[in-house]
N, C-alpha and C positions, 0 to 999 in steps of 0.2 A: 509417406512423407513424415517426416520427426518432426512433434512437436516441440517449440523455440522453448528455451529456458529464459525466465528473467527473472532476474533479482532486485529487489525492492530496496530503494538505499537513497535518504535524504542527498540531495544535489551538495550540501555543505560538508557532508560526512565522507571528507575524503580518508581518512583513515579504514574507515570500514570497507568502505570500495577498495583500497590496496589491498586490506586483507584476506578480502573476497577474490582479489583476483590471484593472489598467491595461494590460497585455500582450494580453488577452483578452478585448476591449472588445466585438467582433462576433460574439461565439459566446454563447450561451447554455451554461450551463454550474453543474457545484455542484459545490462542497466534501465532500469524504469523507475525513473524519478519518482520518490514517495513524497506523498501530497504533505504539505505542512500549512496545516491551519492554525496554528496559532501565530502566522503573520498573515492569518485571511479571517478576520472572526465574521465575515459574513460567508463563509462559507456553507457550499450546497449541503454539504452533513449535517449542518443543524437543522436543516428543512426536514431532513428525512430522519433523524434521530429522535428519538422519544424516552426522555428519561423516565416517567413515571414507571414505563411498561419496563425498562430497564430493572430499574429498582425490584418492580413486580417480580420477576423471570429469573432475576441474579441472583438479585439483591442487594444491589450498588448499580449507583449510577457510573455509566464507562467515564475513564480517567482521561483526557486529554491526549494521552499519546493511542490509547486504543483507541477511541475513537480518529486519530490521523492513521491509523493504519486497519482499519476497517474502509476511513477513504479512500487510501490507499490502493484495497485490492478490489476496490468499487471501481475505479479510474484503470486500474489494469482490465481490467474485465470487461472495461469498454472500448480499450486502447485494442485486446487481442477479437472481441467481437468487430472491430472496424478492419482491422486486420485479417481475418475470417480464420484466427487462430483460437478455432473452440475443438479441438481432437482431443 
């Protein structure tokens, strides 16, 4: 059985999704809404994010959009585990 393709792409960013789909004419393929926390500042990432250790390990604390797209394939990773798409 093929495992599903999905592409990660802000629900607002319809540009990028056209592109995506002109770009990605021969793949089958689906959209999975990438999480945007900076209209959710209570979001679960901050719970589980830890800057200091960031800072420690980088050496910079993650910037806002990495840290939405580390939620990002946090939330896919549970969307394809509920799915039982882990191949």
């Amino acid at each position: 059985m093929p495992i599903k393709v999905f592409v990660i792409n802000l629900k607002e960013s319809i540009e990028r999704r056209e592109q995506m789909n002109n770009v990605l004419t021969s793949v089958s393929f689906e959209f999975f809404d990438a999480e945007n926390i900076k209209s959710n500042p209570k979001h679960d990432i901050y719970r589980i994010y830890d800057a200091a250790k960031s800072l420690k390990f980088k050496g910079y604390q993650l910037t806002l959009p990495e840290l939405g797209c580390w939620a990002s394939h946090i939330a896919l990773w549970r969307h394809c585990v509920m799915l039982q798409e882990l191949s």
